[in-house]
VEXDREN-2710 file (C-alpha; in Angstrom, 1 decimal):
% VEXDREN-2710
k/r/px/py/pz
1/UNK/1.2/4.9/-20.8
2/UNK/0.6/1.3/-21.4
3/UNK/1.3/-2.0/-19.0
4/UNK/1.3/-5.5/-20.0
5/UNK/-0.1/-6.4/-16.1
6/UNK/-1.6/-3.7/-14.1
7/UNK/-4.5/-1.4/-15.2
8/UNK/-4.5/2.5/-14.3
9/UNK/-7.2/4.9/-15.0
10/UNK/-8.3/8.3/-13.4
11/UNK/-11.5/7.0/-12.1
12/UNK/-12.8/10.6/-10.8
13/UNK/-11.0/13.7/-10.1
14/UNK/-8.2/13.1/-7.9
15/UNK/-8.7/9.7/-7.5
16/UNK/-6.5/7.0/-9.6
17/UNK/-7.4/3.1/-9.7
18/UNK/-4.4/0.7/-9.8
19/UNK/-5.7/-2.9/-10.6
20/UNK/-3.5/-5.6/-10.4
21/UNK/-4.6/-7.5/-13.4
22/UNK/-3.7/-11.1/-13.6
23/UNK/-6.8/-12.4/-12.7
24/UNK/-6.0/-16.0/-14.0
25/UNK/-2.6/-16.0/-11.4
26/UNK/-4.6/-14.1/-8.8
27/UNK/-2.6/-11.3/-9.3
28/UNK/0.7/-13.1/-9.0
29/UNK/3.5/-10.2/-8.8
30/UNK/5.9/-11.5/-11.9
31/UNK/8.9/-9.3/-12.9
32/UNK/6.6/-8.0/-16.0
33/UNK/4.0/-6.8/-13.0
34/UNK/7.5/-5.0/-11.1
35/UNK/8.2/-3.3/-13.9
36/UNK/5.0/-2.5/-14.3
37/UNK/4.4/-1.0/-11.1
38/UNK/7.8/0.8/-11.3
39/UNK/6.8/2.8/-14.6
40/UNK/3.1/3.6/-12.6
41/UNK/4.6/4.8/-9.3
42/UNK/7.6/7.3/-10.6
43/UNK/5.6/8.7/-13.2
44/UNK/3.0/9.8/-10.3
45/UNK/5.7/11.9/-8.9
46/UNK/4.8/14.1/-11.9
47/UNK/0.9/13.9/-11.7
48/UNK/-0.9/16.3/-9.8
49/UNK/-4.1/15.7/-11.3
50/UNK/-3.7/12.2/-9.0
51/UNK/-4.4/13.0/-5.1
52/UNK/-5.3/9.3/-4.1
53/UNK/-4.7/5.8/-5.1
54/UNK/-6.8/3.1/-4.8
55/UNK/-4.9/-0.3/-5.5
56/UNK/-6.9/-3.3/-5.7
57/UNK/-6.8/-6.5/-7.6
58/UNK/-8.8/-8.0/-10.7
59/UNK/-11.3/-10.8/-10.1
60/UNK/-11.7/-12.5/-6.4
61/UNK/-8.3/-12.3/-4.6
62/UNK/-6.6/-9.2/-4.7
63/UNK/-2.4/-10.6/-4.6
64/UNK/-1.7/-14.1/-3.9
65/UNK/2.4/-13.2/-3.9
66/UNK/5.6/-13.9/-5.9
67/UNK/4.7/-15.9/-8.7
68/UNK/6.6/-18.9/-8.6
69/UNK/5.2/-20.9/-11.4
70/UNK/7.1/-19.6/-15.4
71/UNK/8.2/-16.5/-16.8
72/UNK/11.1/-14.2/-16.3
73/UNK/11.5/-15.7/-12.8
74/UNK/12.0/-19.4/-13.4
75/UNK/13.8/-19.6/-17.1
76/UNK/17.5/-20.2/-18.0
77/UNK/18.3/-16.8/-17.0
78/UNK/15.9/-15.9/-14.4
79/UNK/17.2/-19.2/-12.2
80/UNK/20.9/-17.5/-12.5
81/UNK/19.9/-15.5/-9.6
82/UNK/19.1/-18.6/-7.1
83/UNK/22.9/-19.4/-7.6
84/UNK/24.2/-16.8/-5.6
85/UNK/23.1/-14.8/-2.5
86/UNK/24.9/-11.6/-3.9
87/UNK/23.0/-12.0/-7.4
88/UNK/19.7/-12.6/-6.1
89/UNK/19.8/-9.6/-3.7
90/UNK/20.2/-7.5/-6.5
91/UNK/18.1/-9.1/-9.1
92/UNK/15.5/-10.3/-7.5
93/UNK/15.3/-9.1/-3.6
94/UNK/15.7/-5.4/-3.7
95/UNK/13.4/-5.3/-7.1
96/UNK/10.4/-6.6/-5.1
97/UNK/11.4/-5.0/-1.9
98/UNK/11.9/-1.6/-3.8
99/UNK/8.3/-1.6/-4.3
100/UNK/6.9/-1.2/-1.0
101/UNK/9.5/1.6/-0.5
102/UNK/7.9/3.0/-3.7
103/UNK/4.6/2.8/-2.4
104/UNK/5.5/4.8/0.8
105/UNK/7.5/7.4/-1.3
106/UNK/5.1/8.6/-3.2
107/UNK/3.2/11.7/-1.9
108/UNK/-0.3/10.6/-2.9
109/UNK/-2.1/8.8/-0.1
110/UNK/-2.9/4.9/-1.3
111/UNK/-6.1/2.9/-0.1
112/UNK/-6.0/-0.7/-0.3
113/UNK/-9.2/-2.3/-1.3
114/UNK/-8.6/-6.3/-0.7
115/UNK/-11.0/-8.7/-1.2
116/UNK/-10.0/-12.8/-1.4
117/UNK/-6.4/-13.4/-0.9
118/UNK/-3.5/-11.0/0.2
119/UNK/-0.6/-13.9/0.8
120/UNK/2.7/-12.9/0.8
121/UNK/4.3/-10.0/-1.1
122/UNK/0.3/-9.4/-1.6
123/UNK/-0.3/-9.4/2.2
124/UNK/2.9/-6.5/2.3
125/UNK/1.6/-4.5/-0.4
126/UNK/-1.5/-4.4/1.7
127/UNK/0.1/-3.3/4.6
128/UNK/2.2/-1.1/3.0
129/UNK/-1.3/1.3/2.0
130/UNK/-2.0/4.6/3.7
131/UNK/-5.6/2.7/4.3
132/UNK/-6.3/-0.9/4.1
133/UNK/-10.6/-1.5/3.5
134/UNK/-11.3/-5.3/3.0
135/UNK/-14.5/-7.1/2.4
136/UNK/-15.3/-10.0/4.4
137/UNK/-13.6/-12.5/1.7
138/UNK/-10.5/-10.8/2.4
139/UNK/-7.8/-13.2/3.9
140/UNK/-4.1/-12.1/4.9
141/UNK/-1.5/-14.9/4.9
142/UNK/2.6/-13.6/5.6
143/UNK/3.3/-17.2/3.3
144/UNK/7.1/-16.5/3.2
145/UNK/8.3/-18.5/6.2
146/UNK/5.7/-21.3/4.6
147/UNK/8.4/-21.7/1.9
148/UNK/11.6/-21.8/4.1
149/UNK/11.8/-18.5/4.1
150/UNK/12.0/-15.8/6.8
151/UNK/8.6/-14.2/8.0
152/UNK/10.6/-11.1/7.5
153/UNK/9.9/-9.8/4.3
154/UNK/9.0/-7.0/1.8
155/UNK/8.2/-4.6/4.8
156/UNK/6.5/-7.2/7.2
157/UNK/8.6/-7.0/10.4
158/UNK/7.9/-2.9/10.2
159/UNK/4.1/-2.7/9.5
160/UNK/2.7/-5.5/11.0
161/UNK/4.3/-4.6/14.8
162/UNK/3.0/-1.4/14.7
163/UNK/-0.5/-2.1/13.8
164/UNK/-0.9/-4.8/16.1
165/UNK/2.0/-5.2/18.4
166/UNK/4.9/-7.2/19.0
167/UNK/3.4/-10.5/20.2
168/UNK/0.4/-10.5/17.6
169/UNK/3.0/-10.1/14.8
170/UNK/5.1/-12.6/15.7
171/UNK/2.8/-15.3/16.5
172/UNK/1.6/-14.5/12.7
173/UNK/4.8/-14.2/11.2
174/UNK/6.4/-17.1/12.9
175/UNK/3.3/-19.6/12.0
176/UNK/2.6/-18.3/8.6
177/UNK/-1.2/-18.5/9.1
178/UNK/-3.9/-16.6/7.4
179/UNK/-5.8/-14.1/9.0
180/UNK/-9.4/-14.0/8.1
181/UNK/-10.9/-10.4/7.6
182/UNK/-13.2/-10.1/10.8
183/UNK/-9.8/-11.3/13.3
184/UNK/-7.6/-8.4/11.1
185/UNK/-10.6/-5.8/12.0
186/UNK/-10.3/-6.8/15.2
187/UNK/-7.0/-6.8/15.7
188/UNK/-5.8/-3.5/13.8
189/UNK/-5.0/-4.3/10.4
190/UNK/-7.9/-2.9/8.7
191/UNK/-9.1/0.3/8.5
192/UNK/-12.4/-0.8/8.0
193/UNK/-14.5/-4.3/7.2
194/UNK/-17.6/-3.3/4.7
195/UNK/-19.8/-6.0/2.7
196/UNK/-18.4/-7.0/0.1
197/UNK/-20.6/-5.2/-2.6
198/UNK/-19.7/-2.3/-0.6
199/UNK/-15.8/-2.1/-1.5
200/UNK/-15.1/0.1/-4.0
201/UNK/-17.8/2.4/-3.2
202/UNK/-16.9/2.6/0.8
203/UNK/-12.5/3.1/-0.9
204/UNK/-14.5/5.7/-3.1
205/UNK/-16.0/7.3/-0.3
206/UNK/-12.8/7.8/1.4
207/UNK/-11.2/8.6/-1.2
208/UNK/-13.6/11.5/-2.2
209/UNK/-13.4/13.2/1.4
210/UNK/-9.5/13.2/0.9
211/UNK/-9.0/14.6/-2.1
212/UNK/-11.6/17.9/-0.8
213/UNK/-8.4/18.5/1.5
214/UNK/-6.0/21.1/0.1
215/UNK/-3.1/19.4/-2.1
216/UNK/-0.3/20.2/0.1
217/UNK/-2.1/19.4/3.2
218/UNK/-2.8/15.9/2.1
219/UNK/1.0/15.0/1.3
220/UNK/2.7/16.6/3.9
221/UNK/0.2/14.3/6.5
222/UNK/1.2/11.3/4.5
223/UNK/4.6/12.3/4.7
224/UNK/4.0/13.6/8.6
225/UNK/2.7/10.3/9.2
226/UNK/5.4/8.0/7.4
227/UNK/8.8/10.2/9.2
228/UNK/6.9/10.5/12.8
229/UNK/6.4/6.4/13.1
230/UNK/10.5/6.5/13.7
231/UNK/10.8/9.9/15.3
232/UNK/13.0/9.3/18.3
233/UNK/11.1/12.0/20.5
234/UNK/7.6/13.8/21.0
235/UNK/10.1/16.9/20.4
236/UNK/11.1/15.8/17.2
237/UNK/8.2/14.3/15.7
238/UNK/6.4/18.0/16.7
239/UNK/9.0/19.7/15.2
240/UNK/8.4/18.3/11.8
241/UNK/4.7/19.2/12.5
242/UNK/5.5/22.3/13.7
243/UNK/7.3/23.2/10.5
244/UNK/4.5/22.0/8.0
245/UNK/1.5/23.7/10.1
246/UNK/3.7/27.4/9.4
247/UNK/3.9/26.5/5.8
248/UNK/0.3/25.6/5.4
249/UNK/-1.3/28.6/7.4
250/UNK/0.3/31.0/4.7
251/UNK/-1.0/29.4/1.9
252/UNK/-4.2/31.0/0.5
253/UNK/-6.3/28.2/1.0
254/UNK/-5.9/28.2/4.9
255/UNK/-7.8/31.8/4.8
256/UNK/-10.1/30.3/2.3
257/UNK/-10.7/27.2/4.4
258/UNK/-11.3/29.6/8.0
259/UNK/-13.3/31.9/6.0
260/UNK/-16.1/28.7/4.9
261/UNK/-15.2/27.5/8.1
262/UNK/-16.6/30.9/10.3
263/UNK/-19.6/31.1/7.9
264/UNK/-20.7/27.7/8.7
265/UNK/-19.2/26.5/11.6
266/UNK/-21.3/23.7/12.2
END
């Protein structure tokens, strides 16, 4: 499969690499990149060879946003959709939104790797990972309400409140400033600050110990995970656990996985 913007390659086994590759826009998402990403993220829904996804971005930054400058977006027809709140919703809104809804749908597990800029729709797609690992370069800027927009976008209001509570997020969103990589380590954003050489190896590493996990036991957390942040009880939310722990334990590789596990318990 080929893409005019992103690069994807099966870097070891399990373990996919999506690049956003538009080094020279720092990775500016374009509707070329969307469709991009579209075509990448259903046809993973038929690989199984692909347990984990590392996303990162080409060059220093790893997204700097919408890009707002040419192409599809800003022509004849592409301005068509600025004319009307119903037509943009459609054309342009719910195509970039859709993506971070892709990102959560899919059953393999994504780490971000972010180094340099993650600014707007960058910044969600970040947040929108299983895993975020950043380097010390890595800055996180929610630009949106920067450009008259609302600070409420592409997933933002969701994921940022739950990794670092209501008044962090808020003070963040509603000021549009960036947040440099050692405040989002400290804060809850990342899942982990490495040097910067250190990146893809320390997204490799976790990657590695995830995909030695059995298949089904690896989606159904991510999917665990994903329908228990809304569960409206402990009684649900252990319900849905309850029901994936009695599929699991009668799948061979639970008595495989005891079996290594009694002969070395250590």
């Amino acid at each position: 499969m080929t893409y005019k913007t992103i690069k994807f390659e099966v870097i070891e086994a399990g373990i996919g690499l999506l690049t956003l590759d538009r080094e020279k826009r720092l990775n500016a998402i374009n509707l070329d990149m969307l469709d991009d990403l579209y075509k990448l993220f259903r046809s993973l829904d038929e690989r199984m060879d692909v347990r984990v996804v590392i996303i990162t971005g080409a060059g220093r930054g790893f997204c700097s946003g919408a890009d707002l400058k040419g192409g599809r977006i800003t022509d004849e027809e592409g301005l068509k959709a600025f004319t009307s709140a119903s037509v943009h919703l459609e054309v342009i809104q719910k195509k970039y939104s859709g993506i971070i809804k892709e990102m959560r749908r899919i059953s393999q597990p994504i780490i971000a790797a972010v180094r340099g800029p993650a600014a707007g729709g960058g910044m969600s797609m970040a947040l929108a990972a299983d895993i975020i690992i950043a380097s010390p370069t890595a800055e996180f800027t929610p630009s949106f309400i920067n450009i008259g927009l609302s600070g409420g976008e592409l997933g933002t209001t969701y994921f940022l409140p739950r990794l670092v509570g209501t008044a962090r997020a808020s003070e963040i969103l509603m000021t549009g400033r960036t947040v440099g990589a050692e405040e989002a380590d400290r804060i809850g954003i990342l899942s982990r600050l490495v040097p910067e050489n250190d990146l893809l190896s320390s997204a490799l590493e976790t990657a590695r110990r995830m995909v030695e996990k059995t298949p089904l036991g690896l989606r159904l957390t991510k999917e665990t995970i994903r329908q228990n942040l809304d569960a409206p009880s402990l009684e649900n939310a252990i319900e849905i656990e309850n029901r994936n722990q009695s599929i699991l334990c009668t799948a061979p590789e639970f008595f495989e996985a005891v079996t290594r596990f009694n002969k070395n318990p250590e």
